[in-house]
C-alpha positions, 0 to 999 in steps of 0.5 A: 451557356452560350458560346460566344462567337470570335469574328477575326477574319475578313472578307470583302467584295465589290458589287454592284449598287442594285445587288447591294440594295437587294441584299439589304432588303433581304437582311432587313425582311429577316431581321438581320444586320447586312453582314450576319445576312451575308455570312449566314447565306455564304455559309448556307451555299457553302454547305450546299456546295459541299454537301452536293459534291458528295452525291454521285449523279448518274443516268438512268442508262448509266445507272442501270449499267452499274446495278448490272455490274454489281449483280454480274460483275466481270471477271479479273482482267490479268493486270488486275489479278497481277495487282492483286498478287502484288499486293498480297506479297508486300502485305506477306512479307510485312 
């Protein structure tokens, strides 16, 4: 059974006449009204930009450094080890 799809928020925007043209000439090749098109592009960069916010992008000197720290790490620096003690002792005493 479909679900049906409840619209109850707005959104509007100023733009100019010739991005306005170019959209609805995309909306028509697609054979979509003006808004679906509109909602179903923001949603689609939406998705985009969130899905890119989770990737990590590194160099290749910058990635190379950090195999090199997980193959090889360093040892505890004291503030560190202090952390950790810290830590164990409020855990403990739970």
């Amino acid at each position: 059974m479909p679900r049906e799809i409840t619209r109850s928020s707005r959104l509007e925007a100023r733009l100019p006449a010739d991005t306005l043209s170019i959209i609805k000439r995309a909306a028509e090749l697609q054979g979509r009204s003006l808004s679906d098109f509109v909602v179903a592009a923001a949603q689609e960069m939406a998705m985009r930009t969130i899905e890119e916010s989770n990737v990590i992008r590194m160099s290749l000197e910058d990635q190379r450094r950090f195999i090199d720290l997980l193959i090889n790490p360093t040892a505890p620096n004291q503030a560190l080890q202090n952390a950790a003690k810290a830590h164990a002792d409020l855990i403990q005493s739970q």
